[in-house]
N, C-alpha and C positions, 0 to 999 in steps of 0.2 A: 674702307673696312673699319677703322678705328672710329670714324662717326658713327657707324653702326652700333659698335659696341658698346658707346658712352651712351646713346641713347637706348639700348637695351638695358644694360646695367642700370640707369634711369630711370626705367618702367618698370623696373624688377624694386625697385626702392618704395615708387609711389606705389606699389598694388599692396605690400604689405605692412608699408605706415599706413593703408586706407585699413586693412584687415585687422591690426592691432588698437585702429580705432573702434571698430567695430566688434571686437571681443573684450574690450575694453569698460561698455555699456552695462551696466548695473542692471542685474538679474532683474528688478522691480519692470522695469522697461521692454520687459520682454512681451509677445505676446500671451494674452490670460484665455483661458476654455469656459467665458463667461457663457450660460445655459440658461438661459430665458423662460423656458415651457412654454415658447409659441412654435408652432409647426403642426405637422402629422401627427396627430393621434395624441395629443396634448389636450387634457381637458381642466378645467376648473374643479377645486373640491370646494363644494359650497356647503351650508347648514344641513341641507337635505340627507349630505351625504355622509354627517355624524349623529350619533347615539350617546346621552347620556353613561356613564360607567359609573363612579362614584364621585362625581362634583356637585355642587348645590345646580338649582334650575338660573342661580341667577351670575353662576360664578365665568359663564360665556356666554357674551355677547357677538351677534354676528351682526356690523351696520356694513350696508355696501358692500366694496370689499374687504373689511378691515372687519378683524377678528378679536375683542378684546377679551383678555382674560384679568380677571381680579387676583387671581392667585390663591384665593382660600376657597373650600381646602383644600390640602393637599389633595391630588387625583389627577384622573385623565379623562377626556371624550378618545372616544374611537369612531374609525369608519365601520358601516354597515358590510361592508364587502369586506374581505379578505384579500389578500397581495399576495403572490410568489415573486416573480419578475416583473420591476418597475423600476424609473428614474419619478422624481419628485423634488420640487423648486419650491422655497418659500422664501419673504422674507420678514424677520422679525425686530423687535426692539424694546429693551426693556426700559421703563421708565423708574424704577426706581435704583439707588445703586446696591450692590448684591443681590441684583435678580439672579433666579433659580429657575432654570423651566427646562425641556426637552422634545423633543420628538423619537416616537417609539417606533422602529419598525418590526415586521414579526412578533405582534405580539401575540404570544399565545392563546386559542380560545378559555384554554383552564382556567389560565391565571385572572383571565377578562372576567370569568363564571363567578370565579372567587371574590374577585374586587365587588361585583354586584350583590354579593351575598352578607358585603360587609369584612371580607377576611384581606386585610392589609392596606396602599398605598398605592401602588404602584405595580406595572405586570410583569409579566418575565416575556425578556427578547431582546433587542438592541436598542440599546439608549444614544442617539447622536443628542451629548448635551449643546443646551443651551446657557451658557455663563458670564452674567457681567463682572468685571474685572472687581469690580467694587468685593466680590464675594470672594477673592483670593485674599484681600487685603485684611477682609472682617473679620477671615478666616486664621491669618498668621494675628492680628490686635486680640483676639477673642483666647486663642488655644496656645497663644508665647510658641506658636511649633512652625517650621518651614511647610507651606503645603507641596510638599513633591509627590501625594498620589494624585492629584487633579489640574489639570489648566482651565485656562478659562479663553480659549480660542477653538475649540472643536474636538472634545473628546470623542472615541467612538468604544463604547464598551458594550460587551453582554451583561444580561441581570437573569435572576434566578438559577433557572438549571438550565440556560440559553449557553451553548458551549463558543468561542471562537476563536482563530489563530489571530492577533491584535497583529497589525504591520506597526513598524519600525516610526520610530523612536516608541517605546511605550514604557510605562507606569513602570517603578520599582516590583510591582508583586507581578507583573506580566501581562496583568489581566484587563488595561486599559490601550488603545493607540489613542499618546499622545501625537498632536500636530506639528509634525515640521517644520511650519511658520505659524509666527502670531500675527492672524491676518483679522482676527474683530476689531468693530468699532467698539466705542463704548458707550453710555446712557445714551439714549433718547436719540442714536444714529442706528439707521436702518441697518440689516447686516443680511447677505444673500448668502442662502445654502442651496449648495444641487447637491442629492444624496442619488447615490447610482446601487442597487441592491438586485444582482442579479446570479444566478446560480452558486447562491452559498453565500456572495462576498458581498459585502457594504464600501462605498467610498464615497467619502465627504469631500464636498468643495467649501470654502469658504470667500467670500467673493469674490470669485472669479479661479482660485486658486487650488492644488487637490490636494489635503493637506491630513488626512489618513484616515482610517478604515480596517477592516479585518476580510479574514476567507474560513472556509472550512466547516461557516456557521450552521448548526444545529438547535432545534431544526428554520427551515427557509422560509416559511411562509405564516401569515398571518394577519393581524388586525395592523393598521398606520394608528397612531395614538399621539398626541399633543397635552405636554403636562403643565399641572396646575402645580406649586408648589413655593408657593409662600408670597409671591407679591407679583403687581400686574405687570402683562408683557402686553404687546401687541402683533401681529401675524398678518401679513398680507400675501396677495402674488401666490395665494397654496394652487400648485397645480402638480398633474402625474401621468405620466405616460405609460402603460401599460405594454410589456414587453413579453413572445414567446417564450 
């Protein structure tokens, strides 16, 4: 009976020195919801399937699969079609330091009308930016000020009269979801986004990781947009799965 015990007591020791090794493992190590756009109903967005808005004819380039943008001038292409519910994978990389660029979801027909008319920049609807680190730095050298309304790891914000509840952690004024982790590369390393936008909500991965978004959003549906704004990026891997 006492052999029993010393060997139970034993097995009660090695099962939870094995369990406090294993809770022990550094959050990085865990498994990631990396999202590829290959499968079911996952297609390629190619040239065909965008439209000039307001960027020069020369300021995108589409070779193979690699998407180059110059950066001037400020603007965006859009798709031909419209979105409500979708998932959408790309990956990008800026080549110079303080790149500026983004991808649009939702964006408004109006504001699309307007930019072709010549009235402004940029549309109204959800901005998942795109930021090299380089441009937080230019940004406190340039302005002597702490930047605490912007990161440069995967902001998710509304623009215009685009309304949305921002998830947690976000921006002093409210109005941004800052990222939970700072999961970007930086220059000239590719960086993968899965953006999931479906009944209302938006939520950004950043490789591999889900790292924030908004709900609530008004309104849901509209043009996919790709922004040009101030120096080149590069874009691969654009694909989108369309969802009920």
């Amino acid at each position: 009976m006492k052999n029993f015990q010393f060997r139970l007591v034993l097995a009660c020791v090695v099962a939870c020195f094995s369990f406090s090794q294993v809770s022990a493992q550094p959050a990085g190590d865990a498994p990631k919801a990396f999202v590829d756009g290959k499968g079911t109903g996952w297609r390629d967005l190619v040239k065909a399937d965008f439209t000039r808005v307001n960027c020069e004819p020369t300021t995108w380039t589409w070779t193979n699969e690699m998407i180059h943008c110059t950066g001037q001038p400020v603007g965006v292409i859009r798709t031909i079609k419209q979105f409500t519910n979708f998932e959408l994978v790309v990956q990008w990389r800026h080549l110079r330091s303080a790149g500026n660029s983004g991808v649009f979801v939702w964006a408004t027909p109006e504001s699309i009308k307007a930019l072709e008319q010549g009235n402004g920049q940029l549309p109204t609807g959800v901005e998942v930016q795109v930021l090299d680190h380089g441009y937080k730095e230019q940004y406190e050298k340039d302005g002597k000020n702490k930047a605490t309304w912007f990161t440069t790891n995967g902001d998710v914000f509304p623009t215009g009269s685009t309304r949305m509840k921002a998830f947690l952690p976000i921006s002093p004024d409210g109005s941004r979801s800052f990222p939970s982790k700072n999961l970007s590369k930086g220059i000239g390393e590719w960086n993968h986004y899965y953006v999931r936008c479906i009944n209302g909500e938006v939520r950004l991965w950043v490789n591999g990781e889900e790292v924030s978004g908004g709900t609530s959003i008004q309104p849901a549906q509209g043009y996919l947009c790709l922004e040009s704004e101030g120096s080149p990026i590069d874009f691969k891997n654009l694909r989108i799965r369309e969802l009920p």
